[in-house]
VMD Tcl script that draws the C-alpha trace (Angstrom):
set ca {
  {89.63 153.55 137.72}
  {90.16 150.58 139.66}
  {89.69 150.45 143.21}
  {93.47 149.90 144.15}
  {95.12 150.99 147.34}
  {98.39 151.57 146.02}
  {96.79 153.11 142.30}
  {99.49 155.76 143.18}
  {102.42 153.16 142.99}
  {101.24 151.37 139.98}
  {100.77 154.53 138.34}
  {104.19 155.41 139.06}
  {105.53 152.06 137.94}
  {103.44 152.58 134.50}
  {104.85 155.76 134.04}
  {108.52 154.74 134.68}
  {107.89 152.05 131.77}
  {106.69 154.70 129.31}
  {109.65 156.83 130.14}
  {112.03 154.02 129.98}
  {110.28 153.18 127.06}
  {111.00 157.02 125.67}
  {114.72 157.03 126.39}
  {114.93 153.48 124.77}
  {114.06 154.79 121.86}
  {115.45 157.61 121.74}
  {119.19 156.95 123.09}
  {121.71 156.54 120.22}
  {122.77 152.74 120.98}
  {119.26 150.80 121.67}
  {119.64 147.84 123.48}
  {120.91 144.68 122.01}
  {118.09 142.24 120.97}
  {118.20 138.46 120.76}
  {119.51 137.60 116.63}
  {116.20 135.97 115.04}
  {113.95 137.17 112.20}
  {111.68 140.34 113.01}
  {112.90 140.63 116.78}
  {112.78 144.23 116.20}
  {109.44 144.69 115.33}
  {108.50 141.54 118.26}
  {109.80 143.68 120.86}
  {108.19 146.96 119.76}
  {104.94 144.79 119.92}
  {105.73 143.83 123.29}
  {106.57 146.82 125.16}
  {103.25 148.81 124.05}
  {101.21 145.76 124.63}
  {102.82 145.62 128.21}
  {102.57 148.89 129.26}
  {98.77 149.46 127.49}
  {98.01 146.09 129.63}
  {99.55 147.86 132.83}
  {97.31 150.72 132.93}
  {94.33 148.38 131.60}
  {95.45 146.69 134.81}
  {94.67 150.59 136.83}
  {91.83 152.06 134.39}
  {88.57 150.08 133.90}
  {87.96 150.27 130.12}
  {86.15 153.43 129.00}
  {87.14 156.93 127.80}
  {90.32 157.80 129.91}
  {91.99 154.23 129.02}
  {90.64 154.57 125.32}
  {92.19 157.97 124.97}
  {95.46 156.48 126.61}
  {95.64 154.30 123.98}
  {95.41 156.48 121.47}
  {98.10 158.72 123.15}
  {100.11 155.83 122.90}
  {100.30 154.67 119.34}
  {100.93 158.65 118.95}
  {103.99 158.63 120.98}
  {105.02 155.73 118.96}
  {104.76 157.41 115.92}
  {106.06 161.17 117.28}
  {109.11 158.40 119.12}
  {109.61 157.16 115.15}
  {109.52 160.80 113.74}
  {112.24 161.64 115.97}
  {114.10 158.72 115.73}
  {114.56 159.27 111.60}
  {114.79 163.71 112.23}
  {117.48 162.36 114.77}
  {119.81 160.71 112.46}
  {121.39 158.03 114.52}
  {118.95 155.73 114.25}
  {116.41 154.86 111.27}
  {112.73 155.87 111.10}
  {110.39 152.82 110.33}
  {106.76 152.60 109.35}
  {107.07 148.61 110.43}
  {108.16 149.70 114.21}
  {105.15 152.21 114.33}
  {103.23 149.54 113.03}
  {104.14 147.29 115.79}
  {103.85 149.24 118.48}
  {99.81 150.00 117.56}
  {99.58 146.80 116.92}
  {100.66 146.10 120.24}
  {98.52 148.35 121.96}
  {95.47 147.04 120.42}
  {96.18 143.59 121.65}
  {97.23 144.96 125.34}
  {94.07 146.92 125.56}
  {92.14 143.70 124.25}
  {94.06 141.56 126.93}
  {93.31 144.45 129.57}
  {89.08 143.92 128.70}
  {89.70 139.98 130.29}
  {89.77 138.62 133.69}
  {93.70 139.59 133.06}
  {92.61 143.30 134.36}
  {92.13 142.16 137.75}
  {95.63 141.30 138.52}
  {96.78 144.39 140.32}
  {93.93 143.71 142.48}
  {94.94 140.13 143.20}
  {98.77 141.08 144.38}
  {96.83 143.74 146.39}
  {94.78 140.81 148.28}
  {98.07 138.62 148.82}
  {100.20 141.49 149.92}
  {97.87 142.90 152.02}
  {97.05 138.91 153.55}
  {100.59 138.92 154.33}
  {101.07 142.19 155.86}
  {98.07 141.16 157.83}
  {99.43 138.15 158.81}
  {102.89 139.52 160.21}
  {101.38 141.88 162.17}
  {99.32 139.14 163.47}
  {102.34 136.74 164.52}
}
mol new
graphics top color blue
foreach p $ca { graphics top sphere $p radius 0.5 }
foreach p [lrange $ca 0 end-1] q [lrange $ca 1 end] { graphics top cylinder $p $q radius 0.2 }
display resetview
C-alpha cells in the first residue's frame, strides 16, 4: 500500500465507484449512452479500467492488488449473471469481455509513473493547506 495520508478517503472514493458501478448495472433503466458503434462495450471497458487504475493508484502492485483484480473481472461476470437471471436487462459475454479487458489495461496503466498520482494531489493539497495556514 501506498504511503497516502488520506488512503482512508481514496479508499472510500474507490469503493463508492464499485458500488455505483454495482447499482449501474444492476438498476432496470441503465444510463443513457452516447449513439455510436460499440459504446456499450467502450464504457464497460472504461469503468473497470478506471476503478482497477484507482486502487492501482492506493495498492503498490503485488498480491492484494492482483487478487483485486481478479475479484473484479468476477464481479463483472457474477454483475452479467444477474443481469440475464434478472430479466430486465440482457446477459452478454461481450460486456464481461470488456470489463476484463478493462481491468487488464487499468492494472497495466496502474504499474506506470500513472500510480503516483494520488500521491501528487496529496503534495499540492497539503502545499496549499500549508500555505493558508501560513498567510
Amino acid at each position: 500500500m501506498r504511503a497516502l495520508r488520506l488512503r482512508k478517503v481514496w479508499l472510500a472514493v474507490g469503493w463508492l465507484a464499485v458500488c455505483m458501478l454495482i447499482y449501474e448495472s444492476l438498476t432496470p433503466s441503465p444510463p443513457n449512452l452516447p449513439e455510436f458503434p460499440l459504446a456499450d462495450k467502450l464504457t464497460h471497458f472504461l469503468v473497470y479500467a478506471l476503478i482497477m487504475l484507482w486502487f492501482g493508484f492506493i495498492y503498490s502492485p503485488g498480491k492484494k492488488y492482483f487478487l483485486l483484480g481478479l475479484s473484479l473481472i468476477l464481479l463483472g461476470v457474477i454483475l452479467e449473471l444477474l443481469q440475464g437471471a434478472g430479466g430486465y436487462r440482457s446477459m452478454e459475454v461481450a460486456d464481461a469481455s470488456s470489463n476484463a479487458l478493462g481491468v487488464f489495461v487499468g492494472g497495466l496503466s496502474a504499474a506506470t509513473r500513472l500510480s503516483s498520482f494520488l500521491l501528487w494531489a496529496e503534495q499540492k493539497i497539503y502545499k496549499s493547506v500549508e500555505h493558508r495556514a501560513e498567510s
